[in-house]
C-alpha positions as CSV (number, residue, x, y, z in Angstrom):
1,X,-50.6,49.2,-9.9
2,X,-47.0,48.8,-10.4
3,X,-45.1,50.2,-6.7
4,X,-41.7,51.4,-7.3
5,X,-40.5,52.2,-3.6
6,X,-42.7,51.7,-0.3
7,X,-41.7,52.8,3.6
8,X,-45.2,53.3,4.9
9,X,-43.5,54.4,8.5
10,X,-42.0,57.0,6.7
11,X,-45.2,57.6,5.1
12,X,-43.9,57.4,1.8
13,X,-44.7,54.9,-1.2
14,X,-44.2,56.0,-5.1
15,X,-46.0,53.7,-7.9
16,X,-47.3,54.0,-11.4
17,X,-51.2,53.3,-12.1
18,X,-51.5,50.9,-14.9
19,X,-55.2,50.8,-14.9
20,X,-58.2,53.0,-14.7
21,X,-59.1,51.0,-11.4
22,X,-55.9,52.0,-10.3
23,X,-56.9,55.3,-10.6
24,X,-59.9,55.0,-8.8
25,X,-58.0,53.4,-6.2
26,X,-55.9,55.9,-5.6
27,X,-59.0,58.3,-5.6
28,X,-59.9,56.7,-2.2
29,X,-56.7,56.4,-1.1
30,X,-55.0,60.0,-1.4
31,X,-57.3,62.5,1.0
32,X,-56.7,66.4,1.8
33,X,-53.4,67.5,3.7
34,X,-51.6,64.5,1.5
35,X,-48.0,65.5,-0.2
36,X,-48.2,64.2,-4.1
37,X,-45.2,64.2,-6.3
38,X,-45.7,64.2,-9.6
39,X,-44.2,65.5,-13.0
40,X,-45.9,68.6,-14.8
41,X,-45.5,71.4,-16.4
42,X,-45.4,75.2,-15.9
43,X,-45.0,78.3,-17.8
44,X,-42.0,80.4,-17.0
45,X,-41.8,84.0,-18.0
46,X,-38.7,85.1,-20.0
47,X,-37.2,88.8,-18.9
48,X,-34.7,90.6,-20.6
49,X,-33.7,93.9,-19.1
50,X,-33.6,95.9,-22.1
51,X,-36.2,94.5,-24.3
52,X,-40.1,93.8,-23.5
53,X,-40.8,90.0,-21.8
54,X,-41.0,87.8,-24.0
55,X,-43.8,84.9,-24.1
56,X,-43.6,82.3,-21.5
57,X,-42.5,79.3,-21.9
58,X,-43.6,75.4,-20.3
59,X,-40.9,73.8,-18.5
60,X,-41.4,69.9,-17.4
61,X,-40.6,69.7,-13.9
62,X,-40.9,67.5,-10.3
63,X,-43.2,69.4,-8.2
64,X,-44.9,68.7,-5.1
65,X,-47.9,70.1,-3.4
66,X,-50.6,69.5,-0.5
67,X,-53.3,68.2,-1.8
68,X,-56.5,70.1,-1.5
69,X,-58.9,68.4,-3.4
70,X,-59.3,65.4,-5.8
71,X,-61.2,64.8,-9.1
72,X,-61.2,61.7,-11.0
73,X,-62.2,62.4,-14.1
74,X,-63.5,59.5,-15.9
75,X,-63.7,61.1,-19.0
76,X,-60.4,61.8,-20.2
77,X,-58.6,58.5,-17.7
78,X,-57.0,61.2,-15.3
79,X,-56.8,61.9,-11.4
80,X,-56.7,65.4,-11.0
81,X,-54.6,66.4,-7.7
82,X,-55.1,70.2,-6.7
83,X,-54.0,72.0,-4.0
84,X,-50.7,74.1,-2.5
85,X,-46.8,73.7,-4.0
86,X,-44.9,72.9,-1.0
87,X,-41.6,71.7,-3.1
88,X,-40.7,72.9,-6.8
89,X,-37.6,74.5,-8.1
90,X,-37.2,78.2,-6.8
91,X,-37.0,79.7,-10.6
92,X,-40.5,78.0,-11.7
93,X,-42.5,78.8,-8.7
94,X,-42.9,79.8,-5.5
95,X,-44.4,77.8,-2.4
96,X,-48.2,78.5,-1.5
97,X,-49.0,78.9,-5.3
98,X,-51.2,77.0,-6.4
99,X,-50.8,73.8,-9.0
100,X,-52.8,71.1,-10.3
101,X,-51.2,67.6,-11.0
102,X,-52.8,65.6,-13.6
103,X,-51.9,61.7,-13.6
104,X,-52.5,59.5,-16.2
105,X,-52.0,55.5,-16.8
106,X,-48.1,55.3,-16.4
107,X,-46.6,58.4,-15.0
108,X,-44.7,58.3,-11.5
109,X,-46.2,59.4,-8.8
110,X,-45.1,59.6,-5.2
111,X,-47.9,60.0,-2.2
112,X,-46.7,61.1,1.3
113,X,-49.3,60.4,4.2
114,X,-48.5,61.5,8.0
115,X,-49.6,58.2,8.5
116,X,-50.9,54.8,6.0
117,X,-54.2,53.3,7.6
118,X,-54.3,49.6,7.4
119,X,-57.3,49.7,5.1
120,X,-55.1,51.6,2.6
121,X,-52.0,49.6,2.4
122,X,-54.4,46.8,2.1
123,X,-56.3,48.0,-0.8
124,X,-52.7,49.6,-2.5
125,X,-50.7,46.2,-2.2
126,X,-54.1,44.2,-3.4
127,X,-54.1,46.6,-6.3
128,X,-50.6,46.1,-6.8
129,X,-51.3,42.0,-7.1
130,X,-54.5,42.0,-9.2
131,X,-54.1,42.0,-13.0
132,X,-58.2,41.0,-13.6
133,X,-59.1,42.7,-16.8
134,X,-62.8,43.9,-16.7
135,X,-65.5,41.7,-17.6
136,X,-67.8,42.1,-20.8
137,X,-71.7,41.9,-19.9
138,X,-74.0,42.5,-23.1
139,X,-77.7,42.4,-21.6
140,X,-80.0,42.0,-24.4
141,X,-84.1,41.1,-25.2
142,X,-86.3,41.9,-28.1
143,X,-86.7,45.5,-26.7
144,X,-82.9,46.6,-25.7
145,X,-79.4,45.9,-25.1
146,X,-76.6,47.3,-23.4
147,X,-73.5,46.8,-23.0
148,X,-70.7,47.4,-20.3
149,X,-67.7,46.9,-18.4
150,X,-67.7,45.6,-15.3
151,X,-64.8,47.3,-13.6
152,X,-63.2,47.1,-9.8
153,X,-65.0,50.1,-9.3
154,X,-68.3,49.8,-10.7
155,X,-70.3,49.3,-13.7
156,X,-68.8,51.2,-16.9
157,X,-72.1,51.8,-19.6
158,X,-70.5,52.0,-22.9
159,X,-73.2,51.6,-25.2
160,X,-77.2,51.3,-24.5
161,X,-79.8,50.8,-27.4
162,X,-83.4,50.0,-27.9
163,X,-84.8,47.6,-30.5
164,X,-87.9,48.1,-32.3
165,X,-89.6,45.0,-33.7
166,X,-92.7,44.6,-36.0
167,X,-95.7,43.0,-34.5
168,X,-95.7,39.2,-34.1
169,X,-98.2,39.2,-36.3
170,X,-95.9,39.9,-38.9
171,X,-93.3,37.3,-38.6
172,X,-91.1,37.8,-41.7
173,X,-90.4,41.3,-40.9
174,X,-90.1,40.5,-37.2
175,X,-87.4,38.2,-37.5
176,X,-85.6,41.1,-40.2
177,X,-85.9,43.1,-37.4
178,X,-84.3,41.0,-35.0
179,X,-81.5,40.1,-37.4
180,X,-80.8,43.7,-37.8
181,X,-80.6,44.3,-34.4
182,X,-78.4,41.6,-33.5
183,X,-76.0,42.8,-36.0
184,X,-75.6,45.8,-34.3
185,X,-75.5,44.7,-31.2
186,X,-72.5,42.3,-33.0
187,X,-70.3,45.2,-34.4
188,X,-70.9,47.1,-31.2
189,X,-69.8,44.0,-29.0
190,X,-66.8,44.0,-31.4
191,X,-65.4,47.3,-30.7
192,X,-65.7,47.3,-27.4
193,X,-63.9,43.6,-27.5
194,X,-61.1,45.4,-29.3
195,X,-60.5,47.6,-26.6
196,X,-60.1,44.9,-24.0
197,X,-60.1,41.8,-25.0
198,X,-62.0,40.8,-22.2
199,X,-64.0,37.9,-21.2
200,X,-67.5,38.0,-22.4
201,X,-70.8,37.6,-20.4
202,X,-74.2,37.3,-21.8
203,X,-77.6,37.9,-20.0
204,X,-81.1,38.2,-21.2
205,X,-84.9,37.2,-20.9
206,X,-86.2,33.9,-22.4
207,X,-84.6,32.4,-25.7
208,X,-83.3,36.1,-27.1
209,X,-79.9,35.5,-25.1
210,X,-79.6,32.1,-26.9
211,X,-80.7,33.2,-30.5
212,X,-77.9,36.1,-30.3
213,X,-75.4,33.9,-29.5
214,X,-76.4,31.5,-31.9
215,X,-75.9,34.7,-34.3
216,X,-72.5,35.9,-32.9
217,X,-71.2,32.0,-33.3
218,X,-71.7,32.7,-37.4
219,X,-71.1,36.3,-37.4
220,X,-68.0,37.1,-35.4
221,X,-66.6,33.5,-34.6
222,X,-63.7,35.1,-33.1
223,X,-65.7,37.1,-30.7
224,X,-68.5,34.2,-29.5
225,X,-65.1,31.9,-28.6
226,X,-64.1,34.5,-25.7
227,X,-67.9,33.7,-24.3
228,X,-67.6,32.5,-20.8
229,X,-71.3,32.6,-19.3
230,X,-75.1,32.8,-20.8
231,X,-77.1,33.4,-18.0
232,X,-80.7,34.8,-17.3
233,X,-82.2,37.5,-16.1
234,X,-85.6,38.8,-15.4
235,X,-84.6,42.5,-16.5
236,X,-82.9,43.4,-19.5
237,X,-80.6,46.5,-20.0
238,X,-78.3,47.8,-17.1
239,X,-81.1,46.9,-14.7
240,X,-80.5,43.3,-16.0
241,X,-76.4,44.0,-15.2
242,X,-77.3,45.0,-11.9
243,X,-79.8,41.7,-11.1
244,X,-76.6,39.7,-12.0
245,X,-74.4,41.3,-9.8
246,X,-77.1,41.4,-7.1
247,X,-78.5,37.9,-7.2
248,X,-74.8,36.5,-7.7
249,X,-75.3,35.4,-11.4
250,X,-72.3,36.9,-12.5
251,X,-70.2,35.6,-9.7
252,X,-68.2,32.8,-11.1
253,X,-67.5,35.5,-13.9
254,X,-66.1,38.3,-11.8
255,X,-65.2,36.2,-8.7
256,X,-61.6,38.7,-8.6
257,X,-63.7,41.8,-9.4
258,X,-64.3,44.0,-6.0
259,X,-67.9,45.0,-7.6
260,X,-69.1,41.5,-7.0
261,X,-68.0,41.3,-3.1
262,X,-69.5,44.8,-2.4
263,X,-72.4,43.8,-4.0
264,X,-73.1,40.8,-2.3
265,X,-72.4,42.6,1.3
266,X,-75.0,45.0,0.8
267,X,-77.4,42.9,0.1
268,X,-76.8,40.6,2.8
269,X,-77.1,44.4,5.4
270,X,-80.5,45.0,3.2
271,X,-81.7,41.1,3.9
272,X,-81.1,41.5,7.5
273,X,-82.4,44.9,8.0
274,X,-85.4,43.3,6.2
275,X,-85.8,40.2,9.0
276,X,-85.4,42.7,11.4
277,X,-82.5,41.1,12.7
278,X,-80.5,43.0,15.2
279,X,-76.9,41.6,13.9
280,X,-76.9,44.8,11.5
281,X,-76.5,48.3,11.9
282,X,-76.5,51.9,9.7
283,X,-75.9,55.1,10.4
284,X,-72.8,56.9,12.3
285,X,-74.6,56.8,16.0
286,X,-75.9,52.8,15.7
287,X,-72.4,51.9,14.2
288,X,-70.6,53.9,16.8
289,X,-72.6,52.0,19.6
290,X,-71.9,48.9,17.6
291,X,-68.0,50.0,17.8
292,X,-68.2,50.6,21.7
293,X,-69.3,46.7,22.4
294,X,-66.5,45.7,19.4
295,X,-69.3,44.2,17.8
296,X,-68.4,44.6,14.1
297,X,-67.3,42.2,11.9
298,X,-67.6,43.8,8.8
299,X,-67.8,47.5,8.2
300,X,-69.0,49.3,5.2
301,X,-68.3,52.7,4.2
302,X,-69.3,54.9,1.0
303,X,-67.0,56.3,-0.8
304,X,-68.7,59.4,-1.1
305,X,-68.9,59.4,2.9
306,X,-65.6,59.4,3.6
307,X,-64.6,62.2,1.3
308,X,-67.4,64.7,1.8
309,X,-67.3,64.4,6.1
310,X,-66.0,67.5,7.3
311,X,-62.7,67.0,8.7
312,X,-64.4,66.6,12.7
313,X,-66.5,63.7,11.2
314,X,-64.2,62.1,9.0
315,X,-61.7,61.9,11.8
316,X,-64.5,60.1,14.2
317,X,-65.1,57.7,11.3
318,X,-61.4,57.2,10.6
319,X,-61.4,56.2,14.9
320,X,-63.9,53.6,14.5
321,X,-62.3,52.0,11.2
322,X,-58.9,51.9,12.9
323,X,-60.7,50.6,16.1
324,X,-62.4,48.0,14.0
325,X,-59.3,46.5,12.5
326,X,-57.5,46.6,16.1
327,X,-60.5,43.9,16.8
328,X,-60.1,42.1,13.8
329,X,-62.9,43.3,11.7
330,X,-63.0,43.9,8.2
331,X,-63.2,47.3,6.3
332,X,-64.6,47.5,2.7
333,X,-64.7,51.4,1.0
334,X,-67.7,50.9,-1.4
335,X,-67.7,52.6,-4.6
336,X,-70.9,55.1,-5.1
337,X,-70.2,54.3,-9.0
338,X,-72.4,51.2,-8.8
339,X,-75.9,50.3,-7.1
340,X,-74.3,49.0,-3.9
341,X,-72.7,52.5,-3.4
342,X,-76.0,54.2,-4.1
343,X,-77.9,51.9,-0.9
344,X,-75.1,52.4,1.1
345,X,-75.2,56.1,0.6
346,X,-79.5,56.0,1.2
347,X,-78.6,54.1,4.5
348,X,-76.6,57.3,5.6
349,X,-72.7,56.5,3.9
350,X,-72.1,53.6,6.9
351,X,-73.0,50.3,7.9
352,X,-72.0,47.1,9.8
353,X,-72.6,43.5,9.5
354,X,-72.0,42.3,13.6
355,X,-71.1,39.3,15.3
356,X,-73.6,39.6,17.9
357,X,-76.8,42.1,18.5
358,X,-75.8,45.4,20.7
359,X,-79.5,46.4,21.8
């Protein structure tokens, strides 16, 4: 995240994503009732008073509008900002009308809050230090592999595919099989190297992890070199990515990657809750109450929660966040786009690790 200009007391910072975990940083960051500036375009109708109108035509232009709602759509690397046109020339539109601003990796964009929480600025000016590229993870064993990204905000699939190998009792074939498969897994691995050029992580059951390797050492020298980690796993295929993350396997690899820190504090709320321990609490009422004694030392909050509260919740939640930095407690916003997301989110959106028991 590159940040051009910056006067949170104003409430007013302009940067440029660089990344796609930029843009899903500023997914969490920009919320309804925001001002976004951006450049787009709009269509303009042409009048001349003694002929028919012509066809319209798109104009480029600096517009800004009150957000409504935001998308970030994955799919085509864009943050979608809809909502209200509060400031655009007077001959391309008119205020209250809608617009949609679609940003992509390097266009300028300027966000105006009434007010910056501290767990935003945090999370914008750590963006705007951290230039980890994603992390590689090919999960393979004689019946799958997959590979993926692992991003800032979660675990991005690219390819998943099963292998099919003749019966043991036919070893020649067996092995044919296998070399087959590892060359696609090889030319897959490749292209999504390309893309990157990303450090490379492999997991897998037994010898299989080893035997590819071995393979990708002859096949595609130039890949196996950018090989940081072979590690196992007692799962293979995305289930195997998400052992890694869980059990810490992949942490030396991805020790700048946010995925690996949310990961590892929900499993530590999941290992108390399982003790029974009372240094742990989910759910908005237990986490209030937690709040009231100034308990927490670590609060976690889905992603999902805080952008689908309606506004009377999400302003109760926003108390207790701000009340828990005043005390020196630590806020972390975790992604719903990886499995520590999805147990937050079955916990009720909210939870807190505490530095003493409240009941």
């Amino acid at each position: 995240m590159k940040i051009l200009e910056k006067n949170y007391k104003k409430g007013v910072v302009k940067l440029i994503p660089e990344t796609l975990d930029d843009l899903w940083h500023l997914y969490n960051i920009i919320y309804e009732n925001d001002i976004a500036y951006a450049r787009t375009t709009r269509e303009i109708k042409i009048d001349n008073e003694y002929s028919r109108p012509q066809k319209g035509k798109r104009v480029s232009v600096v517009m800004g509008i009150k957000i409504k709602n935001v998308l970030w759509d994955k799919s085509l690397n864009r943050l979608r900002l809809h909502g209200t046109i509060v400031d655009a020339p007077e001959d391309v539109a008119g205020t209250g009308t809608f617009q949609t601003l679609n940003i992509t990796l390097g266009d300028s964009l300027t966000i105006v809050k009434k007010e910056w929480a501290k767990h935003h600025v945090d999370r914008l000016e750590k963006a705007s230090r951290t230039e980890t590229p994603p992390i590689i993870v090919l999960s393979i064993d004689d019946e799958e592999y997959c590979i993926a990204l692992i991003r800032q905000y979660g675990v991005d699939v690219k390819i998943e595919k099963n292998i099919k190998l003749s019966g043991k009792l036919e070893a020649e074939k067996r092995t044919t099989d296998l070399h087959k498969a590892f060359q696609n897994a090889t030319t897959a691995l490749k292209d999504v190297w390309q893309s990157t050029r990303s450090p490379i992580v492999i997991l897998g059951l037994g010898f299989i992890k080893n035997q590819f390797f071995n393979h990708l050492s002859n096949e595609a020298p130039e890949i196996a070199k950018h090989v940081i980690e072979i590690k196992s796993v007692n799962s293979s295929g995305v289930a195997g990515i998400h052992e890694a993350l869980r059990s810490g396997v992949l942490s030396k690899a991805i020790k700048h990657v946010r995925i690996a820190e949310e990961a590892e504090l929900m499993e530590e709320v999941l290992k108390r809750l399982g003790m029974n321990r009372r240094d742990v609490s989910y759910g908005f009422a237990d986490v209030e109450n937690a709040d009231m004694y100034g308990a927490i030392e670590t609060l976690l909050v889905s992603d999902l929660t805080l952008r689908s509260l309606p506004d009377e919740k999400r302003l109760a939640l926003e108390k207790i966040m701000n009340e828990v930095e005043a005390k020196n407690g630590k806020i972390v916003v975790i992604s719903s786009e990886h499995e520590a997301g999805e147990k937050l989110q079955a916990l009720g959106g909210i939870a807190a690790l505490l530095r003493f028991p409240t009941t």
